[in-house]
C-alpha positions in Angstrom: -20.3 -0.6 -55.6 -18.4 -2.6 -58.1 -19.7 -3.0 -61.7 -18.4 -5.5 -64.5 -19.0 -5.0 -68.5 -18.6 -9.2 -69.4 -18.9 -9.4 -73.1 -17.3 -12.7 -75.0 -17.8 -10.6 -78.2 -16.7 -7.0 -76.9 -18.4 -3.8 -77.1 -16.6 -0.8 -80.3 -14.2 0.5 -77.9 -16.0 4.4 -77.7 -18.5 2.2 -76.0 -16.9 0.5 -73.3 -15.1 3.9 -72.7 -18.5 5.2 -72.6 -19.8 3.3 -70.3 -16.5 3.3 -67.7 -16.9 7.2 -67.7 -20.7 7.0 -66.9 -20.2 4.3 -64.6 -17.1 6.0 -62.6 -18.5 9.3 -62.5 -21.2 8.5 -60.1 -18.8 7.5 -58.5 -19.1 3.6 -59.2 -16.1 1.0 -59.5 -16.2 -0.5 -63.1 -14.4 -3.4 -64.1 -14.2 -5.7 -67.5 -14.1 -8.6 -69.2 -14.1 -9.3 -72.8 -12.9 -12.1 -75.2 -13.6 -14.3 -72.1 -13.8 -18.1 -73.9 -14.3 -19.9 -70.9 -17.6 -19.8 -68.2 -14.9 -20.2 -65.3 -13.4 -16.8 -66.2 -17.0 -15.4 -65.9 -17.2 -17.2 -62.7 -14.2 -15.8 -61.7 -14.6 -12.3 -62.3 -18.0 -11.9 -60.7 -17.7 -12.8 -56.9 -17.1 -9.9 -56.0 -19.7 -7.5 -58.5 -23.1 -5.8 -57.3 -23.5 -5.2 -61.4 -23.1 -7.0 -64.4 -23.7 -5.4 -68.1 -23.6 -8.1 -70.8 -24.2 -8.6 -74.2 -25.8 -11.9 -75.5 -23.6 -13.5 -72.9 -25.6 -16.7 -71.0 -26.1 -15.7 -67.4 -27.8 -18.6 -65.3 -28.1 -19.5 -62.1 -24.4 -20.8 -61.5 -23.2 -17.7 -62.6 -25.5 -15.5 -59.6 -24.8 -18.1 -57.1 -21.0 -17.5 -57.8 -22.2 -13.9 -57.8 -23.5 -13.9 -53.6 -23.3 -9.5 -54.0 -24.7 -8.9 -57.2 -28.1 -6.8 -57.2 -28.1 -6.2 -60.8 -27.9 -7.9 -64.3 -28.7 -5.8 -67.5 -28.5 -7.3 -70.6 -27.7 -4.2 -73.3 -30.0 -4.5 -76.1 -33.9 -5.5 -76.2 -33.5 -9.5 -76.0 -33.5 -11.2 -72.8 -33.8 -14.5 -73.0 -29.8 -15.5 -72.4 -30.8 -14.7 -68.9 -32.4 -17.3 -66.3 -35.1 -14.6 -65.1 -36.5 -17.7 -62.5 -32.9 -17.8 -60.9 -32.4 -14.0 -60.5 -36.2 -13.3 -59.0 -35.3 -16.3 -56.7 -32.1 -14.5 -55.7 -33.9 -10.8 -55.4 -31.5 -10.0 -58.5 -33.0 -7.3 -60.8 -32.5 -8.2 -64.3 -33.5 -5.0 -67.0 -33.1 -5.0 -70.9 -32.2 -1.6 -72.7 -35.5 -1.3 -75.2 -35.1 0.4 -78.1 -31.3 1.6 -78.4 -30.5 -0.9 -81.0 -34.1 -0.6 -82.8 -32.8 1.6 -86.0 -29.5 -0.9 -86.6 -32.0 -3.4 -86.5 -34.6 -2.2 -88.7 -31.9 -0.5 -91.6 -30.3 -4.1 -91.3 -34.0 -5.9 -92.2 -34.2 -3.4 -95.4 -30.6 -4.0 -96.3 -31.5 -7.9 -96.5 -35.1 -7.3 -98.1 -33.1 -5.4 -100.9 -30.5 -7.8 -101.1 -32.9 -11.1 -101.0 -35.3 -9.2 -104.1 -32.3 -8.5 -106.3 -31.3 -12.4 -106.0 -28.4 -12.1 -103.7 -26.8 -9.7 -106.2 -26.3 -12.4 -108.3 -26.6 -10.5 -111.9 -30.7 -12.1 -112.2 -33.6 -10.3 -112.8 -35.1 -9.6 -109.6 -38.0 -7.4 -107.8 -38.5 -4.0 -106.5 -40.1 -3.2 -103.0 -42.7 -0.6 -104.4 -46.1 -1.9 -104.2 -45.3 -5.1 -102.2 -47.0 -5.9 -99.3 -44.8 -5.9 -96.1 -46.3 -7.6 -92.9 -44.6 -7.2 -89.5 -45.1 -9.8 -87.0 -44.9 -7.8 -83.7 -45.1 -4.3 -83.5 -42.4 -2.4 -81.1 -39.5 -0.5 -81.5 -37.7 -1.7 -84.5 -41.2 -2.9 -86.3 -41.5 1.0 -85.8 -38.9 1.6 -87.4 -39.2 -1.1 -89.7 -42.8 0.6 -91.4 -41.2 4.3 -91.1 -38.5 2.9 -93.9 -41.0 0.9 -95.3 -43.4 4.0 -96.4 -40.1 5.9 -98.3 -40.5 2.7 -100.3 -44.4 3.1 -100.7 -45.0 -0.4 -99.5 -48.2 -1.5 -98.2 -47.4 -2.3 -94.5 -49.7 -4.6 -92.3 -49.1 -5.2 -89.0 -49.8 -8.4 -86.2 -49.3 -7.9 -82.4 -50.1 -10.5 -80.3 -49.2 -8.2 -77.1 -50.9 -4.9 -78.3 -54.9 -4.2 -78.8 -56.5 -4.0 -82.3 -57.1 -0.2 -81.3 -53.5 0.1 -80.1 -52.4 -0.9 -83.6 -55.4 1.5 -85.3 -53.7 4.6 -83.1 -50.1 4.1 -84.3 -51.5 6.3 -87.9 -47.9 7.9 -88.0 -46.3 4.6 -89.3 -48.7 3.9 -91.8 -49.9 0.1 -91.0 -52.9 -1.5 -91.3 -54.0 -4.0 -88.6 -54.1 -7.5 -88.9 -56.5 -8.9 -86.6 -54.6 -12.5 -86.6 -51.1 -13.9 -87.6 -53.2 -15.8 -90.4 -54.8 -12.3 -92.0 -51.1 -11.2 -91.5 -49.6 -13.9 -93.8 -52.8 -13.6 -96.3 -51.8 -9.9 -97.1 -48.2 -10.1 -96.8 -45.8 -10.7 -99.6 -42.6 -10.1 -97.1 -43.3 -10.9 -93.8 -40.2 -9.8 -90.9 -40.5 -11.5 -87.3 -40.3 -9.1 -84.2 -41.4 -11.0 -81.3 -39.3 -12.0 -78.4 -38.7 -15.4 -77.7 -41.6 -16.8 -75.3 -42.9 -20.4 -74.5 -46.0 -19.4 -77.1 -43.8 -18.0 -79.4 -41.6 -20.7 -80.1 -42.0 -22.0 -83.3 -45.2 -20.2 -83.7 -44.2 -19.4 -87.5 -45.1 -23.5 -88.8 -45.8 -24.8 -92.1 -49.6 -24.1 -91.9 -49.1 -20.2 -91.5 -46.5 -20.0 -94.3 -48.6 -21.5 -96.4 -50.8 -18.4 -96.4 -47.9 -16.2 -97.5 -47.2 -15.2 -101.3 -45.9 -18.0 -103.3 -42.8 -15.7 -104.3 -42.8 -14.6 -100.7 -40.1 -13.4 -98.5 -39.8 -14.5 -94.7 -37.0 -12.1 -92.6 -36.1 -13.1 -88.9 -33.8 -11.0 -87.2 -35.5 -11.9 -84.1 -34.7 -15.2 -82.8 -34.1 -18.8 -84.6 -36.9 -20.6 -82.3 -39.7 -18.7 -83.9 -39.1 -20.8 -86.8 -40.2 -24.2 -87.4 -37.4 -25.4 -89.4 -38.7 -28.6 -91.4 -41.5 -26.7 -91.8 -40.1 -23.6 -94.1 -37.6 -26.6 -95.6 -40.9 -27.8 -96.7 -42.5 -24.7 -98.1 -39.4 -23.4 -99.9 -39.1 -27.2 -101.5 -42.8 -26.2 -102.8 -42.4 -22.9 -104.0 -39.1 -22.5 -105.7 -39.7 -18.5 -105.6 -40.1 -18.5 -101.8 -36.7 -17.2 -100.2 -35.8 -16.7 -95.6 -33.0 -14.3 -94.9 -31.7 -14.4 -91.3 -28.9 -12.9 -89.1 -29.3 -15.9 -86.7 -27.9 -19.0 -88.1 -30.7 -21.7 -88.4 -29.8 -25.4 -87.0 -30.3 -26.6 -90.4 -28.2 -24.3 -92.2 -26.4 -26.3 -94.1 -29.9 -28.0 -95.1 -30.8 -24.5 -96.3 -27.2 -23.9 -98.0 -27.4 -27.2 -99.9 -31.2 -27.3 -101.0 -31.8 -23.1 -101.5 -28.1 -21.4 -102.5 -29.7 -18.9 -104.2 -33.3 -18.1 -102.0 -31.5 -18.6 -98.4 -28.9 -16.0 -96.7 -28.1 -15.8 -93.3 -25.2 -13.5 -91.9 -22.0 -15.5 -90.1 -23.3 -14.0 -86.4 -25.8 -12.4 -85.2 -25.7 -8.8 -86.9 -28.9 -6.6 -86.4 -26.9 -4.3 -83.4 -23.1 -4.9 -85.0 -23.0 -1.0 -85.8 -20.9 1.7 -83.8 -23.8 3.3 -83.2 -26.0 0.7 -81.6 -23.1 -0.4 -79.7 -22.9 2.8 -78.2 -26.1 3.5 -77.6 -27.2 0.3 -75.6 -24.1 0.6 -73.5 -24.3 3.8 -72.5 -28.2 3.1 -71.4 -26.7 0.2 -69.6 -24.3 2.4 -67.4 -27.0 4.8 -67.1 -29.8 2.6 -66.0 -27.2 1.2 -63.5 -26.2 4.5 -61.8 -30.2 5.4 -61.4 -30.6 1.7 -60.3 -28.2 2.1 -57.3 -29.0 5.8 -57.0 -32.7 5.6 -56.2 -33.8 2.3 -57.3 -34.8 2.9 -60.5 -35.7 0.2 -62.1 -38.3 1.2 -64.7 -36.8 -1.7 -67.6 -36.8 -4.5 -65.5 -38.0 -7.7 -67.2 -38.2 -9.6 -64.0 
């Protein structure tokens, strides 16, 4: 069984060494490819492979046909939407995500820019301090989680919306602190800094539109270090050109950014790439769940994270 790590933007080097040692100690070929700038090098390097481990890497349906032995595709983080999941069920290819092993980078990365945002980019102005404000997260798995546990050091007031959990799900998570929303609307009411944590679904693109901004805070805050389609882009254009207090962080560069940059320099950040898993740890941790869930995959079938 041959297995190939094919990451454009490469895993920290512990990682990929991590993985090769997980990988070839059950006794499993591995194989790489990184800083790959070209699909046909992808195309290349998979005809052969039972398993592929990528990144944020696009694998469609030319990529598995090119693929005629591969069994296997796990994307290493919780995102899975740079895979065509209708062209690897058609091909009886197993496609899993790695929940979770990115969910603290993520969550320390969404206080870093809440701090950063209330404190005006740093840029010597008066700004505001977290305790007391209302914090609403849209979504509530792993790094929302870890999101309110931060949250309460800061003694926030923390609501939570999730369209994919029960109101009594939400009442049973006391350890973090949050108090249900019963709708994205009664989120947006209480909220005075709302962070997006859905995954990227036909209903939930641009599910966050001008009409449920508009119930936010004046001064508000909006945080997406989820995915740029959630966002109805001429709509926030048109609520931050209302408010002039109302600021949108991001670590996923908007297709209007230079929009944003020209008509918000000081209420509109977003980071160069995405950045919410870019730490050592993260990096290491959803790569070696890759090469684990891959060795229990061929193992004994394993397949408890597939998302197909």
């Amino acid at each position: 069984m041959k297995v190939l790590l094919a990451t454009s933007k490469p895993f920290a080097l512990q990682a990929v060494q991590g993985i090769q040692n997980v990988i070839e100690t059950a006794g499993l070929k591995f194989e790489k490819l990184e800083n790959y700038t070209e699909k046909s090098q992808l195309l290349d390097a998979v005809r052969d492979v039972n398993a592929l481990i990528v990144r944020s890497d696009d694998v469609d349906g030319e990529i598995m046909d090119a693929a005629p032995q591969l069994k296997l595709i796990i994307r290493a983080g919780a995102g899975y939407d740079n895979v065509d999941l209708e062209a690897a069920t058609s091909r009886n290819i197993c496609v899993m995500n790695t929940p979770g092993q990115n969910a603290n980078a993520v969550a320390e990365l969404v206080f870093g820019m809440m701090i950063f945002m209330q404190r005006n980019l740093f840029n010597g102005n008066v700004g505001r301090e977290l305790i007391n404000r209302r914090l609403g997260l849209y979504a509530f798995g792993n790094v929302a989680k870890k999101v309110a546990r931060i949250a309460r050091g800061f003694n926030m007031a923390i609501y939570a919306y999730s369209p994919a959990l029960t109101h009594d799900d939400l009442r049973k998570e006391g350890e973090y602190g949050v108090i249900t929303a019963y709708s994205n609307r009664e989120l947006f009411e209480n909220s005075d800094i709302v962070s997006l944590h859905m995954p990227l679904l036909e209903e939930t693109k641009q599910c966050v539109d001008y009409k449920l901004l508009a119930y936010m805070a004046k001064d508000g805050l909006l945080i997406n270090t989820a995915r740029k389609e959630l966002i109805a882009e001429d709509d926030l254009i048109r609520i931050m050109e209302e408010r002039p207090e109302f600021q949108y962080v991001t670590d996923i560069k908007p297709d209007k950014h230079e929009v944003f940059m020209e008509k918000f320099p000081n209420r509109y950040f977003s980071t160069p790439k995405k950045s919410g898993a870019q730490t050592r740890e993260a990096n290491r941790n959803a790569g070696i769940a890759a090469a684990h869930q891959t060795v229990m995959f061929f193992k004994n079938g394993d397949d408890r994270y597939r998302v197909n």
